[in-house]
N, C-alpha and C positions, 0 to 999 in steps of 0.2 A: 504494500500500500504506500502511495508516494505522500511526504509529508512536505508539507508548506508553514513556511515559520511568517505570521503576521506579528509584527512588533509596533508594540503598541507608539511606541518612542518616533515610529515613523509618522504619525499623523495625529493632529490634534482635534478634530473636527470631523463631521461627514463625509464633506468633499474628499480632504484627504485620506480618509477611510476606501472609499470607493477607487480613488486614486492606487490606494496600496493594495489593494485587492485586484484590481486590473492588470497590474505589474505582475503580481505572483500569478495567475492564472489564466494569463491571455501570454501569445507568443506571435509576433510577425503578422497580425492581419491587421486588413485594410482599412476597416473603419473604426470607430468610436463606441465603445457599448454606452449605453445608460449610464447616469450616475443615480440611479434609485434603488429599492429595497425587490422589484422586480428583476431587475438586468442583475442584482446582487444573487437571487436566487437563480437564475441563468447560467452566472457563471460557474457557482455549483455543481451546476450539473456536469460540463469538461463540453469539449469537443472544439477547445480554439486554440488550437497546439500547446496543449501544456499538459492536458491528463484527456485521455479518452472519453465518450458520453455517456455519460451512469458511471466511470468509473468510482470505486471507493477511493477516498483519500481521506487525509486530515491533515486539520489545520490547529496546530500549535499556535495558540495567539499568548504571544511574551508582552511582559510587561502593562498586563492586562488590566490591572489594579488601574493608572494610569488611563489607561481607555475610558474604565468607569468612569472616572471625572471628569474627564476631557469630555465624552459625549451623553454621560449620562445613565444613570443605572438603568430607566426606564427603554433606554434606545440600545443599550447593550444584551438588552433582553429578550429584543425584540431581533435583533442581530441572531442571536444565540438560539431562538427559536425558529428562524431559518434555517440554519446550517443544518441544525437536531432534526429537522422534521422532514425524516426517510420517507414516509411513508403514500404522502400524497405529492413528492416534488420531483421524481423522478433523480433525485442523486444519495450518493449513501455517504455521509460527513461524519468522522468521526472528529472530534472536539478535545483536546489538551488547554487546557487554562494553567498559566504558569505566572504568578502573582507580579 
């Protein structure tokens, strides 16, 4: 299972949330994804040269504590309940939180 380290210390805000997330999971194409909680749940799923579509992966998010603040307990929850939720989103996320 391929792992992706999201650091928290990379972005303080949404924008650059979406930002750091694009970096780790997008590879060499042509357009522009989303920067919303949609196109977030997209890239989950893989198929834009970085992990395969449906592949399983996980994302090690460091420095996580730090995210809480920065965006919010309420939006990192919300964040976290994306990733988690195998079931109806077509990708399978497994989740490390490391403080």
């Amino acid at each position: 299972m391929k792992t992706f380290i999201l650091d928290g210390n990379s972005f303080s805000n949404m924008e650059g949330f979406y930002h750091e997330i694009n970096q780790l999971l997008t590879k060499n194409i042509q357009w522009k994804t989303g920067h919303n909680l949609n196109a977030f749940n997209d890239l989950l799923r893989g198929g834009f040269n970085v992990h395969e579509y449906r592949e399983p992966i996980t994302i090690r998010w460091i420095n996580y504590e730090k995210s809480k603040k920065d965006l919010g307990n309420e939006m990192v929850l919300i964040l976290l309940e994306i990733m988690l939720n195998c079931d109806d989103s077509d990708h399978d996320v497994k989740v490390e939180l490391v403080p």
